[in-house]
C-alpha positions in Angstrom: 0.0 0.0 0.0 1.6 3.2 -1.0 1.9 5.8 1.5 -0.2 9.0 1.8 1.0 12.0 0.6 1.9 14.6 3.8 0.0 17.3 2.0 -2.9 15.6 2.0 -6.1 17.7 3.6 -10.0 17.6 4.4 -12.6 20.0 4.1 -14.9 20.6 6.7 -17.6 22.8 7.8 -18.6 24.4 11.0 -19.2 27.1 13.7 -16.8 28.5 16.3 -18.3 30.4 18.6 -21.4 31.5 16.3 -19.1 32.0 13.1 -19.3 30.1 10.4 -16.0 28.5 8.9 -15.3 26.6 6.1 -11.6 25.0 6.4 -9.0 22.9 4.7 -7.6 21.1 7.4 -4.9 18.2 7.7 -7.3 14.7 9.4 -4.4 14.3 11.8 -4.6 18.2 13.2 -6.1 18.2 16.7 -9.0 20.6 17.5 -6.8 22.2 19.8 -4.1 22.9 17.1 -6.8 24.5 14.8 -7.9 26.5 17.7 -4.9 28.1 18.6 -2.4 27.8 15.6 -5.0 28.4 12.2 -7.8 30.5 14.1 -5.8 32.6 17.0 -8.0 31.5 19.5 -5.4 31.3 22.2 -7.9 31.6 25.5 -7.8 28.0 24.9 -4.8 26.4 26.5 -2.0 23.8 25.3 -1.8 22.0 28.7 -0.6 18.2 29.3 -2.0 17.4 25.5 -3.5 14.0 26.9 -6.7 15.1 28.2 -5.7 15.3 31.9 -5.3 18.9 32.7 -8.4 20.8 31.3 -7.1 23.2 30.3 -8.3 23.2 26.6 -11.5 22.4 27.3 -14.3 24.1 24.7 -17.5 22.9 24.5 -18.7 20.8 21.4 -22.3 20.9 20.8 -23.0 22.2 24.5 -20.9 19.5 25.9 -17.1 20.3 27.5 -14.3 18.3 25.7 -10.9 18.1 25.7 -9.7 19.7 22.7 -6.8 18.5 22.6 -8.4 14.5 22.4 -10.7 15.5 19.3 -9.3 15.4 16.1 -10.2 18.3 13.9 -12.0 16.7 11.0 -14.9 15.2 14.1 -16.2 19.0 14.2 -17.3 19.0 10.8 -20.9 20.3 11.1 -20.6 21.1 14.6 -20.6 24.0 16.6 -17.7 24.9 18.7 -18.0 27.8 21.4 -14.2 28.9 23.2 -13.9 31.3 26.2 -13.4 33.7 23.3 -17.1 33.0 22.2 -18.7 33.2 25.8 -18.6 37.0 25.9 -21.6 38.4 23.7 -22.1 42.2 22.3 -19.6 43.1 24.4 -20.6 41.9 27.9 -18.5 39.2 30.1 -20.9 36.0 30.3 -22.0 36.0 34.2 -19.7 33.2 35.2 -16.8 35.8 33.8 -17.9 38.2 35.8 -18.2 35.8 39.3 -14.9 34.5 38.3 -13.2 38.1 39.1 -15.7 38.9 41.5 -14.6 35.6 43.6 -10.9 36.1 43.1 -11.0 32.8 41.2 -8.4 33.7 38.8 -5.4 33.8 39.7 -2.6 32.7 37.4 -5.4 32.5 34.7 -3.7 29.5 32.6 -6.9 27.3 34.0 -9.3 29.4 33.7 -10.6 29.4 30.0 -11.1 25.5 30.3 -13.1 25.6 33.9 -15.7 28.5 32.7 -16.4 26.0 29.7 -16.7 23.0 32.1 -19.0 25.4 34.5 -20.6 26.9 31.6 -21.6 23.6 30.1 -22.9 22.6 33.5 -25.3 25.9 34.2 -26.3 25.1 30.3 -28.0 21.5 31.2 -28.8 22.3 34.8 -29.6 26.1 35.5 -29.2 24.8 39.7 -26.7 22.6 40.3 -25.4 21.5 44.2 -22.4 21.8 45.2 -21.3 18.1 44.4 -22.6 18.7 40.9 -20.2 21.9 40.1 -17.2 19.7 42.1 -18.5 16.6 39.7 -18.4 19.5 36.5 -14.8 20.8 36.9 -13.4 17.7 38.1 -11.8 17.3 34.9 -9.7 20.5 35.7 -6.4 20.7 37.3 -6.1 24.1 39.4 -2.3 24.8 41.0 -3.2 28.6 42.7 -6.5 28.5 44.4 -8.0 25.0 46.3 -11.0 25.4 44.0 -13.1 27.2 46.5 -13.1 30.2 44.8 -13.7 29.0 41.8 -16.9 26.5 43.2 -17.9 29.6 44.8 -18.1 31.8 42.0 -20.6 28.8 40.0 -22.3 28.9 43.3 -23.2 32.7 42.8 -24.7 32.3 39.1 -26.3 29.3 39.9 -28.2 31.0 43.1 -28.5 34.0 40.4 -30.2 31.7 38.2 -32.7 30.9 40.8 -33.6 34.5 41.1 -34.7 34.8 37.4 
């Protein structure tokens, strides 16, 4: 069997965070890669690149992924939203806006991938308990803050979410 050309590519269709894109795209390139080194989406990190860390979680079809884990030519008619994508006409997306308001940033290099993971949790269930956020961003290693801050700050949309 004769190898395969390295120049070979795919086409593919799809939407990052509410644009459309039509791209040429190699079927080896990880959806992280794409992300970051054909789109300059950068909020989503290169961490561990085994699907351990988190930290290049996006969410694919409303559900958090590893980016890094799906291969670039699986979004094809899909819709891919980044922490880029979560703020709209301008405005921070409430969990943005707990995030600082809870001092749950701190280095940052986390952060992008846990509002996805928190994001895609308020998305399915507007109330969640405490065990459910844990359960949500358990996927996502934090170094700087014991993840209280961070639980804290899903803790305040969610109660906001109860107010509505």
């Amino acid at each position: 069997m004769p190898a395969l050309p390295h120049h070979r590519t795919c086409t593919i269709r799809t939407t990052i965070n509410r644009r459309p894109y039509e791209l040429s795209i190699s079927p080896n390139q990880t959806l992280l890669e794409l992300l970051r080194e054909e789109l300059g989406l950068t909020g989503t990190k290169c961490g561990c690149e085994i699907g351990e860390c988190g930290a290049c979680t996006v969410l694919l079809d409303g559900e958090a992924v590893n980016a890094c884990l799906v291969l670039a030519p699986q979004i094809d008619g899909r819709q891919i939203e980044t922490v880029e994508g979560l703020m709209q006409d301008g405005k921070l997306d409430p969990l943005q806006e707990s995030f600082m308001d809870h001092d749950a940033v701190h280095c940052g290099f986390c952060t992008p991938g846990m509002l996805l993971s928190a994001r895609a949790l308020l998305n399915r269930n507007p109330r969640p308990d405490e065990g459910d956020i844990r359960e949500s961003i358990s996927g996502n290693l934090c170094r700087c803050t014991g993840y209280v801050q961070i639980v804290e700050a899903i803790k305040n949309v969610s109660a906001r979410n109860g107010k509505q």
